[in-house]
DSSP file (Angstrom, degrees, kcal/mol; ACC not computed):
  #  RESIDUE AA STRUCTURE BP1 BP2  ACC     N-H-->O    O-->H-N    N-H-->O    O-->H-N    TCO  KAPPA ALPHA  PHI   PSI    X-CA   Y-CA   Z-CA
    1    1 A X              0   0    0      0, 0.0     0, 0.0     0, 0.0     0, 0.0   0.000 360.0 360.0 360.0 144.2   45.9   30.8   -9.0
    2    2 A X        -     0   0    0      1,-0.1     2,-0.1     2,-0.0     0, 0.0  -0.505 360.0-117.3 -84.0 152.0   41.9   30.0   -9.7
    3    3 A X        -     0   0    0      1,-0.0     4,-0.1     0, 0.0    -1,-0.1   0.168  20.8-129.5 -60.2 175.9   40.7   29.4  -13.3
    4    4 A X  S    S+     0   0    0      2,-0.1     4,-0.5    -2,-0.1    -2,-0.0   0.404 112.2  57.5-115.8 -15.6   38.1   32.3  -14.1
    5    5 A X  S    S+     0   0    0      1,-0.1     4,-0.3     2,-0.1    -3,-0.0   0.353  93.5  77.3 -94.3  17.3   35.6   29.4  -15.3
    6    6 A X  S  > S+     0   0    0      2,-0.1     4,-3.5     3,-0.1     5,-0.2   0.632  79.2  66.2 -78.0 -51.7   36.1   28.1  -11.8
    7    7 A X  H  > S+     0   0    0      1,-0.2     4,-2.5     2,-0.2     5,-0.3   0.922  97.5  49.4 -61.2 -49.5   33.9   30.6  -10.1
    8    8 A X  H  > S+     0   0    0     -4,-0.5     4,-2.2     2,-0.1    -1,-0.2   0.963 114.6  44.5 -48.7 -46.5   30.9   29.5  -11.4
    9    9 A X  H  > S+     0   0    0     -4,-0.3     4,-1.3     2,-0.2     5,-0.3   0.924 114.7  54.4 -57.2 -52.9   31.7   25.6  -10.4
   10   10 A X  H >X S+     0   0    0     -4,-3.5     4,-7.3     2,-0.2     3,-1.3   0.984 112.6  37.1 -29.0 -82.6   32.8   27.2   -7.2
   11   11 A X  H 3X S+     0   0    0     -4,-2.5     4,-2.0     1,-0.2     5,-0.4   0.863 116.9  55.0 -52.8 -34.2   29.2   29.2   -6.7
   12   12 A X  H 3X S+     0   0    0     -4,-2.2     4,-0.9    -5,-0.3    -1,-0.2   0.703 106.5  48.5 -74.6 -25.4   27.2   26.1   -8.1
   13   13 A X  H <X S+     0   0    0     -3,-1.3     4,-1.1    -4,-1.3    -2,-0.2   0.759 112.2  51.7-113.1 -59.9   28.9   23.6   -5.6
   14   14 A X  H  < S+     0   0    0     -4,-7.3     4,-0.4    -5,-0.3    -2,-0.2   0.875 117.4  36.5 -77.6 -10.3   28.0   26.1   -2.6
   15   15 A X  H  X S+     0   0    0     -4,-2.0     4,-1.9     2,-0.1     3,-0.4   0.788 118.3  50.4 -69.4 -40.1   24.3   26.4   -3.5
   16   16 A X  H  X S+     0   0    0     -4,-0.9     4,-0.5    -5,-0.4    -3,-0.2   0.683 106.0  59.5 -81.9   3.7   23.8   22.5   -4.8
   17   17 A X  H  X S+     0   0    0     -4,-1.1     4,-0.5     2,-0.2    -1,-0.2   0.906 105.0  40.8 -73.6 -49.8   25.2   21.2   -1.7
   18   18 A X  H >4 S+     0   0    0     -3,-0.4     3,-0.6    -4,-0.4     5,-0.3   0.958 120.9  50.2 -58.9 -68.0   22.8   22.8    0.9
   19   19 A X  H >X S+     0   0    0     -4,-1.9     3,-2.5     1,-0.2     4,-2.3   0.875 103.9  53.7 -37.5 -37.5   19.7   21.8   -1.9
   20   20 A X  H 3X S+     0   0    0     -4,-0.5     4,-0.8     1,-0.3    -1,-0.2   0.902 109.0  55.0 -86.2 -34.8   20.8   18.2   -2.3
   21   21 A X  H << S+     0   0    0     -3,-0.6    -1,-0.3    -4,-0.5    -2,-0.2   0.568 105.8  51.5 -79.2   6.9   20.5   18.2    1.9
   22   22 A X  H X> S+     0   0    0     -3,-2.5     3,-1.3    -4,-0.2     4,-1.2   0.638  94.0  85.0-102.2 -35.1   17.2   19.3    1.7
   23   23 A X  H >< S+     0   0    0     -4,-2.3     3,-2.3    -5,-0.3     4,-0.4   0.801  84.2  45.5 -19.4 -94.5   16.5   16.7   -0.6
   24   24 A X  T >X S+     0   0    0     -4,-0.8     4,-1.9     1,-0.2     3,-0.8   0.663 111.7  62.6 -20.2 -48.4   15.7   13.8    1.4
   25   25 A X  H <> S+     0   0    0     -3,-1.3     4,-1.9     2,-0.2    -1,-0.2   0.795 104.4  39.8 -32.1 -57.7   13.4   16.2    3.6
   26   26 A X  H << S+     0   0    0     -3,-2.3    -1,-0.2    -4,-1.2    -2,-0.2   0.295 109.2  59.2-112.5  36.0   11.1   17.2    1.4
   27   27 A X  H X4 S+     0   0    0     -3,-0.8     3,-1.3    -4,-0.4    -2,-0.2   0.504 110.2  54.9-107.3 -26.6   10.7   13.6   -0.5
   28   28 A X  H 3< S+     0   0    0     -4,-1.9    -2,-0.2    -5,-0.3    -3,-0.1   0.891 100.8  51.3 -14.3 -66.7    9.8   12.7    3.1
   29   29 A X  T 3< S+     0   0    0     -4,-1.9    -1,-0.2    -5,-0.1    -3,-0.1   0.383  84.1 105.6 -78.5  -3.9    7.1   15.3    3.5
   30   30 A X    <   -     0   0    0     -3,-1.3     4,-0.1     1,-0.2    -3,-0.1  -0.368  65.6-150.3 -53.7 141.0    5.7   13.9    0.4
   31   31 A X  S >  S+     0   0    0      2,-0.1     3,-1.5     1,-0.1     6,-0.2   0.977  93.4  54.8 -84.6 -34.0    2.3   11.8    1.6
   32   32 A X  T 3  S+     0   0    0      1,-0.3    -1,-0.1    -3,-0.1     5,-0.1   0.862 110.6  45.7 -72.0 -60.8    2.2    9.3   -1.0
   33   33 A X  T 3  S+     0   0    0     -6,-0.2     2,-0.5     2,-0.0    -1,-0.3   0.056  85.7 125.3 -60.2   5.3    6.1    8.1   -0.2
   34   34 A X    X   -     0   0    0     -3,-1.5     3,-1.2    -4,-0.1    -6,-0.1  -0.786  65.6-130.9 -77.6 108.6    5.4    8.1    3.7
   35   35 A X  T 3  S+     0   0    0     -2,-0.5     2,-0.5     1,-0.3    -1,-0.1  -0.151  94.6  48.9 -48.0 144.6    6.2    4.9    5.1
   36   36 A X  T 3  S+     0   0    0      1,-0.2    -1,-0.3    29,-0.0     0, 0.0  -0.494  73.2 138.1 117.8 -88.1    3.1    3.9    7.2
   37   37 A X    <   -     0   0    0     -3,-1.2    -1,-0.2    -2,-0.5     4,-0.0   0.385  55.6-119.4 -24.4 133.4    0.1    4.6    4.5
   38   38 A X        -     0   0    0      2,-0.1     3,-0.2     1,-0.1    -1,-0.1  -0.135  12.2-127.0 -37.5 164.6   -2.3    2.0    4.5
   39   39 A X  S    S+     0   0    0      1,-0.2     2,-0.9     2,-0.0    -1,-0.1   0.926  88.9  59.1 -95.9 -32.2   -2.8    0.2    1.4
   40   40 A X        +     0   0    0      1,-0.1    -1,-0.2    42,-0.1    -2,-0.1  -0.667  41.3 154.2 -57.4  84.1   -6.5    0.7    1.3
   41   41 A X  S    S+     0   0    0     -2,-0.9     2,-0.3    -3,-0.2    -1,-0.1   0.791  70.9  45.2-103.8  -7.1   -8.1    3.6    1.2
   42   42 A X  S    S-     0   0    0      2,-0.0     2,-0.4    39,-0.0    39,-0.2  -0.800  70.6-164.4-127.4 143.5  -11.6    3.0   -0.5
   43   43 A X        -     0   0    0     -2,-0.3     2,-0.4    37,-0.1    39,-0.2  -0.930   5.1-155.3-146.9 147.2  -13.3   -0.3    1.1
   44   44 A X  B     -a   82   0A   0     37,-1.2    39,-1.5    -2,-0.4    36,-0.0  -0.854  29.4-120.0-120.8 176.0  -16.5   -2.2   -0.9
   45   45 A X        -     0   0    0     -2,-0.4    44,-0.5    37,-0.2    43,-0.2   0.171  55.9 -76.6-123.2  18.3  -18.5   -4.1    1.5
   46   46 A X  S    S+     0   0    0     35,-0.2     4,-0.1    42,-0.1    36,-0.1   0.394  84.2 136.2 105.6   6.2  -18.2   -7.9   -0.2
   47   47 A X        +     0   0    0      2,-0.1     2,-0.3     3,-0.0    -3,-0.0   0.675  43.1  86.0 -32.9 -19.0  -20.6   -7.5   -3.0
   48   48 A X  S    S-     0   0    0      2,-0.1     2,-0.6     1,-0.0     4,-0.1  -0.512  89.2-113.2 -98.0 149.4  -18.9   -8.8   -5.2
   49   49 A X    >   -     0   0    0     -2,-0.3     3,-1.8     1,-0.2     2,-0.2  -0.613  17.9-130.5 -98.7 143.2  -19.2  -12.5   -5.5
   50   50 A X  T 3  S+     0   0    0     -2,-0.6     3,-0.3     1,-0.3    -1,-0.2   0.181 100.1  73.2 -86.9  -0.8  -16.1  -14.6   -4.6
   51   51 A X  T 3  S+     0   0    0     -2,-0.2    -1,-0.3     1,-0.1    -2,-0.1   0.131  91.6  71.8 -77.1   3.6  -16.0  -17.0   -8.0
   52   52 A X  S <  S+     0   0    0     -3,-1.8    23,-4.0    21,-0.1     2,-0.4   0.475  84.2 111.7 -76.0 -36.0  -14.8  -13.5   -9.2
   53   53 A X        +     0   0    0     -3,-0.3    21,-0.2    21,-0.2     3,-0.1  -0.644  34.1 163.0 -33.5  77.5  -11.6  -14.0   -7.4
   54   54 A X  S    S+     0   0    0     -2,-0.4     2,-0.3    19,-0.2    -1,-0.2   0.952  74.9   1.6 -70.0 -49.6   -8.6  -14.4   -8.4
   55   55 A X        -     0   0    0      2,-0.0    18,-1.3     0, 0.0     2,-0.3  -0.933  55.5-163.2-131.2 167.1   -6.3  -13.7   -5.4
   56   56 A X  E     +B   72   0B   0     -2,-0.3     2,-0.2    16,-0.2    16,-0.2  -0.844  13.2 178.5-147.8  96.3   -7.4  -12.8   -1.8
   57   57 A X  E     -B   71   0B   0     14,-2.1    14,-0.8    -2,-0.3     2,-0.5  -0.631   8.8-161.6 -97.6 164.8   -4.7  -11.3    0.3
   58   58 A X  E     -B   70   0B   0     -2,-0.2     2,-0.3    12,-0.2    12,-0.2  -0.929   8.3-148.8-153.4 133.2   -5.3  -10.0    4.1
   59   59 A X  E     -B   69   0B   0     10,-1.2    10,-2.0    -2,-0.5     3,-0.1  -0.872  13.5-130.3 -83.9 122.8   -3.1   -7.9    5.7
   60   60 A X        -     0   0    0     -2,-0.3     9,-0.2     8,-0.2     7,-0.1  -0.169  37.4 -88.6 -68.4 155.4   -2.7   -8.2    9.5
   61   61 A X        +     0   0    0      5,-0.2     2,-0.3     7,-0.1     5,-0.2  -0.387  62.7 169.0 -48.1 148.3   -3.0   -4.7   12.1
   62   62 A X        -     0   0    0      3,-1.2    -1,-0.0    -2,-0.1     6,-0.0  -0.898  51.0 -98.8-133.7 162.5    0.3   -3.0   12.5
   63   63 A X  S    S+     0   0    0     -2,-0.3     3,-0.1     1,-0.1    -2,-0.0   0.746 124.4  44.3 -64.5 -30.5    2.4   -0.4   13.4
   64   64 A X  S    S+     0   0    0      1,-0.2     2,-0.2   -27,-0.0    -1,-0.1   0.851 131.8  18.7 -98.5 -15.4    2.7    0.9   10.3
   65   65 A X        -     0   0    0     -5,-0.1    -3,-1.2   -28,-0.0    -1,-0.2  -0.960  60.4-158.5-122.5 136.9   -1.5    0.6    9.6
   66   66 A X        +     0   0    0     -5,-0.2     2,-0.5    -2,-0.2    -5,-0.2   0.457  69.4  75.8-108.2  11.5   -3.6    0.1   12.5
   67   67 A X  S    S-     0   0    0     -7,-0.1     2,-0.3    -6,-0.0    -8,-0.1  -0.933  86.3-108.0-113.5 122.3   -6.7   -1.5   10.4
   68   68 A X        -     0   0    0     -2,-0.5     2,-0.3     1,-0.1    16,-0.3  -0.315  35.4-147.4 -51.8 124.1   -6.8   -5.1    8.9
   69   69 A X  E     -B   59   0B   0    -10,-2.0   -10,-1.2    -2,-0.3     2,-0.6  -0.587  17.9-175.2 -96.1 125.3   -6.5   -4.9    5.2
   70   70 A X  E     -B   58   0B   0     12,-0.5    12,-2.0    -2,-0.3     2,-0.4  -0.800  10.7-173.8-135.7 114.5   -8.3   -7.5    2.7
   71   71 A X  E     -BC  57  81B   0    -14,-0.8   -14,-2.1    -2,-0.6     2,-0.4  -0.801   5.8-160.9 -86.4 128.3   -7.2   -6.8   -1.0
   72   72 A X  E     -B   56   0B   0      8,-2.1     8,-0.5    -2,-0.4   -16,-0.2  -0.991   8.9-154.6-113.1 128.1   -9.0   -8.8   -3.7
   73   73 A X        -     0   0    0    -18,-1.3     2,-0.4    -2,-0.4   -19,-0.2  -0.274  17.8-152.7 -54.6 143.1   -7.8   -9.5   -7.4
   74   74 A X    >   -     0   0    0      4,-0.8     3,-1.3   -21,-0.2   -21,-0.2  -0.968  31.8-104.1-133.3 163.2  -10.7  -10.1   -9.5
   75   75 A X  T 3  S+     0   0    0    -23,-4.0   -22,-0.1    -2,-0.4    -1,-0.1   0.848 112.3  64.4 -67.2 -17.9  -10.1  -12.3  -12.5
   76   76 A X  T 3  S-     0   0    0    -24,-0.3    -1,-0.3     2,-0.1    -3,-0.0   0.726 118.3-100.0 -68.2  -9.8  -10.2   -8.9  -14.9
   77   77 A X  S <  S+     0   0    0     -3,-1.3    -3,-0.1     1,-0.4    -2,-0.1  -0.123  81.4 128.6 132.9 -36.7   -7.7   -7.5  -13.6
   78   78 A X        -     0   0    0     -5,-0.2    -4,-0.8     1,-0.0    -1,-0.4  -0.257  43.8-139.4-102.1 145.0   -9.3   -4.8  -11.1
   79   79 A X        +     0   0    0     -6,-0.2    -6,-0.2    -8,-0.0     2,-0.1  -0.174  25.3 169.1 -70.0 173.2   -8.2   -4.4   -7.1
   80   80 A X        -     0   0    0     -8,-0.5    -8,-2.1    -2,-0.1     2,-0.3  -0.460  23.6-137.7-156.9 159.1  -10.5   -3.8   -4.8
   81   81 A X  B     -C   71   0B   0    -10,-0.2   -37,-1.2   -39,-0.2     2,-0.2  -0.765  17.2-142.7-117.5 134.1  -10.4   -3.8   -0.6
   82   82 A X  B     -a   44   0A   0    -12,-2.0   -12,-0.5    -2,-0.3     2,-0.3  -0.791  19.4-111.4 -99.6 154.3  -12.9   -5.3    1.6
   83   83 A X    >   -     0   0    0    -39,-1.5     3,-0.8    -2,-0.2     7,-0.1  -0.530  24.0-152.1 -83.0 144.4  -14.2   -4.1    4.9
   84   84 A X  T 3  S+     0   0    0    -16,-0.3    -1,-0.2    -2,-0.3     6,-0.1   0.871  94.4  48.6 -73.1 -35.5  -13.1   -6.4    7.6
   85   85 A X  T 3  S+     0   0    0     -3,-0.1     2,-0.3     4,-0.1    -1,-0.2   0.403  79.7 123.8 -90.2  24.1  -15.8   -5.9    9.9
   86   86 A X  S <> S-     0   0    0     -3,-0.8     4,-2.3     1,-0.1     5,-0.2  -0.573  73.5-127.6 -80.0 128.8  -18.9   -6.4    7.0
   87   87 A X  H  >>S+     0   0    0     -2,-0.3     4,-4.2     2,-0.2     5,-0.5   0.953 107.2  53.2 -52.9 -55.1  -20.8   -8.9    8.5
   88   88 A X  H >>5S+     0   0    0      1,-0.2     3,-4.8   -43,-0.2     4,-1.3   0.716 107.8  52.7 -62.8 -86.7  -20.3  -10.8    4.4
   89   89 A X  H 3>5S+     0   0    0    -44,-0.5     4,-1.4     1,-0.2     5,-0.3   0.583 109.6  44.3 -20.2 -53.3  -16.7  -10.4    4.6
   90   90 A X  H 3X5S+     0   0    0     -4,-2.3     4,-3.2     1,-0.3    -1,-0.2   0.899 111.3  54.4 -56.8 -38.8  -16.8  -12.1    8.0
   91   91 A X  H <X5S+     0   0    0     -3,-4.8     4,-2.6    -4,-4.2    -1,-0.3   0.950 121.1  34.1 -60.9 -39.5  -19.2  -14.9    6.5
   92   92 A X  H  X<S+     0   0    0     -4,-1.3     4,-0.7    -5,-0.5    -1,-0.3   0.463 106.8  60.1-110.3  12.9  -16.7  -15.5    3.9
   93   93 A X  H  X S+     0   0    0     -4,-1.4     4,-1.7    -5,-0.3    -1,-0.3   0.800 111.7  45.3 -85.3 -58.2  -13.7  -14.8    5.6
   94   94 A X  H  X S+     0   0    0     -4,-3.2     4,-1.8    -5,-0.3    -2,-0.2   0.945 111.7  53.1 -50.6 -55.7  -15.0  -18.0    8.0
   95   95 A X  H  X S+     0   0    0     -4,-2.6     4,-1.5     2,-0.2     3,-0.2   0.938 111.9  49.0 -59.2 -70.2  -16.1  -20.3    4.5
   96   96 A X  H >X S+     0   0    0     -4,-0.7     3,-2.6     1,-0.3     4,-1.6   0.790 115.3  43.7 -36.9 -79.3  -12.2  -19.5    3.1
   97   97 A X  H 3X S+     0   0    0     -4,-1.7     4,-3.6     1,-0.3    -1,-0.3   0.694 112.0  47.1 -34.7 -63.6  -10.8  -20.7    6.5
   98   98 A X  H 3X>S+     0   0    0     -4,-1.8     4,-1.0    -3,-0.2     5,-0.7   0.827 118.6  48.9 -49.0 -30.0  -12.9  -23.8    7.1
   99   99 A X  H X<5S+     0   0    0     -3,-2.6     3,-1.6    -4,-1.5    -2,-0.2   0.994 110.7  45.8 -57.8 -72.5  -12.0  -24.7    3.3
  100  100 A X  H 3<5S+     0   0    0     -4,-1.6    -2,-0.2     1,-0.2    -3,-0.2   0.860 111.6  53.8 -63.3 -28.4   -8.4  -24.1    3.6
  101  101 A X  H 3<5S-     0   0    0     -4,-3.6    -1,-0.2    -5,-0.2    -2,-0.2   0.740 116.5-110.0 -59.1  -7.9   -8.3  -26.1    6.9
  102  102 A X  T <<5S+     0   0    0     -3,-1.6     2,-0.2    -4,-1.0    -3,-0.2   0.258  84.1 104.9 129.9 -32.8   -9.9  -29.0    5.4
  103  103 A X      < +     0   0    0     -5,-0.7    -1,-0.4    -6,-0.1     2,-0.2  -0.492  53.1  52.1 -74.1 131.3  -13.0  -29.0    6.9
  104  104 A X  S    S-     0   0    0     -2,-0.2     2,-0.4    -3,-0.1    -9,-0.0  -0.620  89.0 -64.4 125.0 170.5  -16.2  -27.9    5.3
  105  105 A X        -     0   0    0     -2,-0.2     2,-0.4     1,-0.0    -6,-0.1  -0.773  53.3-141.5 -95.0 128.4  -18.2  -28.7    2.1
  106  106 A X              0   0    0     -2,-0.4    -2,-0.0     1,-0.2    -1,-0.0  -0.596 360.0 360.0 -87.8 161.3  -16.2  -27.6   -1.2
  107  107 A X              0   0    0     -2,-0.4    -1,-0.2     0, 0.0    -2,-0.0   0.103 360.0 360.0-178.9 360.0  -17.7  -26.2   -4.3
């Protein structure tokens, strides 16, 4: 024979069962948590002068963003994303490259 504080557990266990399966769903449907985003969404156009630098990553095209991404560290602290097709980016995308192969004048 059932407890009488049973019914409640009971009722609580067929409603949180159905929720909990919705769960997953609607962290899905979230955008921010959407597998996919670019990392960039705001782009400067290289102003900023590259002895400013601290790290320079670039992200290749993808499946999951279809744009080449270039994230820059600046030594305060602060992100910011360059466009890849700005003619300076391009200039100074080339200077990095001859540098890190070997070639080119440093300073």
């Amino acid at each position: 024979m059932a407890r009488a504080g049973a019914a409640p557990v009971l009722l609580l266990l067929l409603l949180g069962v159905p929720l909990l399966t919705l769960a997953p769903t609607i962290v899905r449907g979230f955008p921010m948590l959407m597998p996919g985003r670019c990392r960039c969404l705001a782009f400067s156009d290289g102003r900023t002068h590259p002895r400013s630098f601290s790290k320079l990553e670039v992200f290749p095209a993808s499946p999951l963003c279809q744009q080449v991404e270039i994230i820059v560290t600046l030594k305060n602290g602060k992100t910011t994303c360059l466009k890849a097709d700005s003619p300076k980016v391009k200039k100074l995308m080339t200077i990095i490259m001859k540098r890190s192969s070997g070639s080119g004048p440093r300073g």
